[in-house]
Each structure stands twice: as C-alpha cells, then as structure tokens.
mmCIF file of the C-alpha atoms, coordinates in Angstrom:
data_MODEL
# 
_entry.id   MODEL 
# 
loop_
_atom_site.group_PDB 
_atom_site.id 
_atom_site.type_symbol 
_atom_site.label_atom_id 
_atom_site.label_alt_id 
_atom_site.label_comp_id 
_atom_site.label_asym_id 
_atom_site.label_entity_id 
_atom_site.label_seq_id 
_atom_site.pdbx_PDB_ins_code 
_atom_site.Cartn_x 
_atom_site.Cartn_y 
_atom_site.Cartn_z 
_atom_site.occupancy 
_atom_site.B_iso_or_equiv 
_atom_site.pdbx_formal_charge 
_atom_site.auth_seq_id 
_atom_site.auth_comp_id 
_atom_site.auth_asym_id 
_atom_site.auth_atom_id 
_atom_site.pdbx_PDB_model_num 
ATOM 1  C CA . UNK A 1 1  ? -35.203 222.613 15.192 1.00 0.00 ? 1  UNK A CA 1 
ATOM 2  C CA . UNK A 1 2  ? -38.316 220.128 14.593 1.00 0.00 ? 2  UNK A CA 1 
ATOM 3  C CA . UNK A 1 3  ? -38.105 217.831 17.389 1.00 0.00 ? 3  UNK A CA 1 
ATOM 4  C CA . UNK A 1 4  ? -41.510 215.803 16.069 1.00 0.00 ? 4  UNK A CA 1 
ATOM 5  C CA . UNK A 1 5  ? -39.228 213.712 13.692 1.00 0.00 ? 5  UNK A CA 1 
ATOM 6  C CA . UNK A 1 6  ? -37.649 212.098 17.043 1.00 0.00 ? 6  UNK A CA 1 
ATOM 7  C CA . UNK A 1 7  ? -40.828 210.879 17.970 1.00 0.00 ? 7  UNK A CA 1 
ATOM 8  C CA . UNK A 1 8  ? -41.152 207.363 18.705 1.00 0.00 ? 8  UNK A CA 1 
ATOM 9  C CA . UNK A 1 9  ? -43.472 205.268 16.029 1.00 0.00 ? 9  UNK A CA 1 
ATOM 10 C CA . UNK A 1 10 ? -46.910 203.774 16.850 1.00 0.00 ? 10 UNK A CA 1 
ATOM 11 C CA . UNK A 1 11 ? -47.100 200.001 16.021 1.00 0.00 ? 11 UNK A CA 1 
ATOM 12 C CA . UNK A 1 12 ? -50.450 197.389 15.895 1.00 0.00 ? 12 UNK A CA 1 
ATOM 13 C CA . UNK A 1 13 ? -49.866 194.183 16.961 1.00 0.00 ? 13 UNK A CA 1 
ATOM 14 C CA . UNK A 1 14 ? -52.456 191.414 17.766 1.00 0.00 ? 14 UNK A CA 1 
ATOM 15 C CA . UNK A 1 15 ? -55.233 194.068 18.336 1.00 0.00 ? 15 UNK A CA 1 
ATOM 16 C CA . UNK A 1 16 ? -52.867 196.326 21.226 1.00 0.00 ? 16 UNK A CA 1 
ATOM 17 C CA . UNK A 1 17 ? -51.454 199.462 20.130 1.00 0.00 ? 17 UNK A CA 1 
ATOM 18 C CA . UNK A 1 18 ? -47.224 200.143 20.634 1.00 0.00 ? 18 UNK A CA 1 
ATOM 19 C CA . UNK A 1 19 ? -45.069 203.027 20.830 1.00 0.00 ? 19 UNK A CA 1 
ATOM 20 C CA . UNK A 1 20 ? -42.029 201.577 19.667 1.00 0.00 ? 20 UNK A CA 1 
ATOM 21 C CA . UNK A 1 21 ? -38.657 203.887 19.528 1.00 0.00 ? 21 UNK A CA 1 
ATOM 22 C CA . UNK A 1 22 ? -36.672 203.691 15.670 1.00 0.00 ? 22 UNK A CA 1 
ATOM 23 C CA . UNK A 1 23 ? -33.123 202.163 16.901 1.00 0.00 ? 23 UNK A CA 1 
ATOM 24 C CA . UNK A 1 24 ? -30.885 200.782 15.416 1.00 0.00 ? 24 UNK A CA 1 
ATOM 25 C CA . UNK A 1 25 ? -29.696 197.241 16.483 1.00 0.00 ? 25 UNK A CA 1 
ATOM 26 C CA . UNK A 1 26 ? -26.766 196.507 18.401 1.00 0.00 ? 26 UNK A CA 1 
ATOM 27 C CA . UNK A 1 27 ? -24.008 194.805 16.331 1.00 0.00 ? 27 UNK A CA 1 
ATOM 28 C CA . UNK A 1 28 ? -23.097 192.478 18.393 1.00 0.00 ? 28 UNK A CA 1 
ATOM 29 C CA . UNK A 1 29 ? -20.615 189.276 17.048 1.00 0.00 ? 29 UNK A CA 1 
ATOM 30 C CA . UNK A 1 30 ? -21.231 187.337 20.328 1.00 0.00 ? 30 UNK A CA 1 
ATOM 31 C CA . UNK A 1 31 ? -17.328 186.732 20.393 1.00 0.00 ? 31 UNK A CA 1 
ATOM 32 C CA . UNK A 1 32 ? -16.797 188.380 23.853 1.00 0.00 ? 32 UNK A CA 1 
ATOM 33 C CA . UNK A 1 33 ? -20.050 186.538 25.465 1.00 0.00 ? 33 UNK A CA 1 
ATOM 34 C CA . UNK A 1 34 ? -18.916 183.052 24.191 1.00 0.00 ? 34 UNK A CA 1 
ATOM 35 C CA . UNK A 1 35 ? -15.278 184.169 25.545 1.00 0.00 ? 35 UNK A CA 1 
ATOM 36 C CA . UNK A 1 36 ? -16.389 184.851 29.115 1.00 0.00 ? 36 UNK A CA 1 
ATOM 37 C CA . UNK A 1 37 ? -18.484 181.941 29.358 1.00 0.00 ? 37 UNK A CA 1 
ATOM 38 C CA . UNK A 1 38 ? -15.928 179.498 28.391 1.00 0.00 ? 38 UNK A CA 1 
ATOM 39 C CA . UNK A 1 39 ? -13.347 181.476 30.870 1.00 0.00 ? 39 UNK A CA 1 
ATOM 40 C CA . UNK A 1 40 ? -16.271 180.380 34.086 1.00 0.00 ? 40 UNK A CA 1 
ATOM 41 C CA . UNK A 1 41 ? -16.940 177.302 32.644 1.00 0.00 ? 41 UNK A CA 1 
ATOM 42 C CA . UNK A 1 42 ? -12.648 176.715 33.118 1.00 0.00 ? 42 UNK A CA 1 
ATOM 43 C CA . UNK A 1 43 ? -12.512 178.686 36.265 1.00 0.00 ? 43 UNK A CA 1 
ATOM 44 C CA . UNK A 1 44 ? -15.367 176.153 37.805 1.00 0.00 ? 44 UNK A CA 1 
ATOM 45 C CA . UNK A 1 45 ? -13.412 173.157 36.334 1.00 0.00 ? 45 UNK A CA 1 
ATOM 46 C CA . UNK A 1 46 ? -10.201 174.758 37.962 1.00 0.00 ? 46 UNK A CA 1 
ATOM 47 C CA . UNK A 1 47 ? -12.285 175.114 41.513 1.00 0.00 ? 47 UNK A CA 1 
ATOM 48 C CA . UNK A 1 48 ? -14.182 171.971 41.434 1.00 0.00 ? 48 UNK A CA 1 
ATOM 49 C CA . UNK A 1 49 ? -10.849 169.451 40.611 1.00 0.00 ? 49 UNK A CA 1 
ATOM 50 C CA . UNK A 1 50 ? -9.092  169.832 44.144 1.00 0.00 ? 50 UNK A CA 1 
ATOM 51 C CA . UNK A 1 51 ? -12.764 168.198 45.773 1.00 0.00 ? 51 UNK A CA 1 
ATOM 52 C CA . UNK A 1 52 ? -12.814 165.300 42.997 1.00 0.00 ? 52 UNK A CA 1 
ATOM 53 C CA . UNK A 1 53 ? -12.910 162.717 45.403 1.00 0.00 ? 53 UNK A CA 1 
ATOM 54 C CA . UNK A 1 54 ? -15.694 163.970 47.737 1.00 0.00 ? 54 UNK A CA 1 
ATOM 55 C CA . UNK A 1 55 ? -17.854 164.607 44.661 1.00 0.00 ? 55 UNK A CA 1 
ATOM 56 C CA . UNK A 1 56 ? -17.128 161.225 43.319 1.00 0.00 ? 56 UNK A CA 1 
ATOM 57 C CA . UNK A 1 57 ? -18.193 160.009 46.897 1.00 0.00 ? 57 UNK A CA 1 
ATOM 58 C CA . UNK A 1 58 ? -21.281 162.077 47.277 1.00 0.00 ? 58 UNK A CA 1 
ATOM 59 C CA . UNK A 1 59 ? -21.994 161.055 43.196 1.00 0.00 ? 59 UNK A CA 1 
ATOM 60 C CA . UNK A 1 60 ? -21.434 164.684 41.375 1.00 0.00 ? 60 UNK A CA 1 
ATOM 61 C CA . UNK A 1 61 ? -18.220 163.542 40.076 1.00 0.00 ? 61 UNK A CA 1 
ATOM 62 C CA . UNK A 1 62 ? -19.892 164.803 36.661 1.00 0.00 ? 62 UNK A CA 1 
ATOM 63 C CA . UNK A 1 63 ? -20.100 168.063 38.056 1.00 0.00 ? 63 UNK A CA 1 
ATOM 64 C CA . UNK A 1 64 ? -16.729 168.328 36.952 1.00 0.00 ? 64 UNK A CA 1 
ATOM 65 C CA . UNK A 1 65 ? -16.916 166.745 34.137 1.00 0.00 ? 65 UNK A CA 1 
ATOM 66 C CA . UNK A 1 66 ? -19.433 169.144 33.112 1.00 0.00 ? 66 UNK A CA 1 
ATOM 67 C CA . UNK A 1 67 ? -17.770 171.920 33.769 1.00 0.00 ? 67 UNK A CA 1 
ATOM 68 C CA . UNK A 1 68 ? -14.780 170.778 31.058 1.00 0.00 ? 68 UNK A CA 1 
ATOM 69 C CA . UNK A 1 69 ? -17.127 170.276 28.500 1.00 0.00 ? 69 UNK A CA 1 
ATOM 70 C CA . UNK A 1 70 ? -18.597 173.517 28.731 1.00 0.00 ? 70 UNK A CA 1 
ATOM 71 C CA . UNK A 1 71 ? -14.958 174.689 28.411 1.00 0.00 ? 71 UNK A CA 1 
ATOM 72 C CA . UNK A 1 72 ? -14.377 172.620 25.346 1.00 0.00 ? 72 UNK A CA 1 
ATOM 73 C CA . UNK A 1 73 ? -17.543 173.473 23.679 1.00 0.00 ? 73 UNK A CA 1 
ATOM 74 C CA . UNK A 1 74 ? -16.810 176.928 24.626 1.00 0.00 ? 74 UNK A CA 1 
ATOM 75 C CA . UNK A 1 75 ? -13.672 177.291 22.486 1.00 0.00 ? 75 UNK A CA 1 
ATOM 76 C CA . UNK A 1 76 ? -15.624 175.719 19.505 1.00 0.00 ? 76 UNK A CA 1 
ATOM 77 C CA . UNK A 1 77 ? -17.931 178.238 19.949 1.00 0.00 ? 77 UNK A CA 1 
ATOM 78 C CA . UNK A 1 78 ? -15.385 181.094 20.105 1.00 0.00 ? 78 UNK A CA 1 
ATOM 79 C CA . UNK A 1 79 ? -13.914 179.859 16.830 1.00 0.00 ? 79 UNK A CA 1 
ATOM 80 C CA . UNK A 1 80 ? -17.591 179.814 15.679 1.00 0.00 ? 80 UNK A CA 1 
ATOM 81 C CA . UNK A 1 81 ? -18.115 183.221 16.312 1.00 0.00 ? 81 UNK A CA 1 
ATOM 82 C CA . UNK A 1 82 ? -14.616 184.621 15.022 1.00 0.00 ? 82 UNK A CA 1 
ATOM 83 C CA . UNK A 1 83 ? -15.380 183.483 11.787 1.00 0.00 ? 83 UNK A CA 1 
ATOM 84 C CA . UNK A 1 84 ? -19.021 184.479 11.799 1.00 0.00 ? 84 UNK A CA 1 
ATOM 85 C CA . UNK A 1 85 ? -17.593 188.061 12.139 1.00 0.00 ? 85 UNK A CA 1 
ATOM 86 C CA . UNK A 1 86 ? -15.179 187.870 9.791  1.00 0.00 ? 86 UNK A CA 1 
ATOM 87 C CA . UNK A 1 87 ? -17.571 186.528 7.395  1.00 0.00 ? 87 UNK A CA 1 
ATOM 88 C CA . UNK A 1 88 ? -19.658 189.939 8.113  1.00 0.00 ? 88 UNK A CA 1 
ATOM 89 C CA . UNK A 1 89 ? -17.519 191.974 7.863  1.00 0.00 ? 89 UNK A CA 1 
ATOM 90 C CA . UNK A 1 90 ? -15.491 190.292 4.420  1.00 0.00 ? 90 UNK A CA 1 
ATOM 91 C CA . UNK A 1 91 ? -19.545 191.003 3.391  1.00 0.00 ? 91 UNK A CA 1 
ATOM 92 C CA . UNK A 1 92 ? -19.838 194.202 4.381  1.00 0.00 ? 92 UNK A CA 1 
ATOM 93 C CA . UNK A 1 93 ? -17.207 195.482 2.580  1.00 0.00 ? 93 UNK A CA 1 
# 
C-alpha cells in the first residue's frame, strides 16, 4: 500500500505557502441549525413572558418582543431550508 497518495496538497496563496488536506465538504441543509435556533429563540420568549411587567418597567419590554420574532422568523427560515433541500436533492437525482 502507497500511502503518498493520502498526502495532504500544497497550496500558494497571497505569497504564503499551505498544506491543505483534499476533503470533501460537509453536506449540510442547515435545516437542523435553523430548527434549534428557533426552539431558544421560543424557549427565551416562554422564560422572559412571566417578568413582562418588570421589563416593561425597567424599559426591555422589547426583549420579549425580540425573542418572538426570532421565533417567527425562525419558522420562515425552517420552511426556507426544507425546500432548499428538497430542491437538492429533486437535482441530484
């Protein structure tokens, strides 16, 4: 077994000399990412709305306000990404 074909590749870039390692990207569809941070976005909404009145008071009411937005956008962005994958993979094959 040849085990110079595993080694990694020398690139030049801007003058400086790289050893750069032939991988292959992740495939990553983002779905999962966009899921989790709309799930904290609702779980800080869900935390923040028993103290509305003490933020309003100490004015950081949009603090919660905030919070649901992110958890609208969120879904949009969830839906987003769903079809983004199923528009890669419909490519693919």
């Amino acid at each position: 077994m040849d085990l110079r074909e595993d080694r990694p590749g020398r690139r030049e870039i801007g003058g400086r000399a790289f050893v750069v390692a032939e991988v292959e990207p992740l495939d990553v569809d983002g779905v999962r990412t966009v899921q989790v941070g709309t799930a904290l976005f609702f779980v800080a909404f869900l935390a923040l709305l028993p103290f509305y009145g003490r933020l309003q008071d100490a004015g950081r009411g949009w603090w919660l306000w905030s919070c649901l937005a992110g958890a609208g956008l969120g879904l949009l962005g969830v839906e987003y990404c769903r079809r983004r994958a199923r528009a890669r993979l419909a490519q693919q094959g």
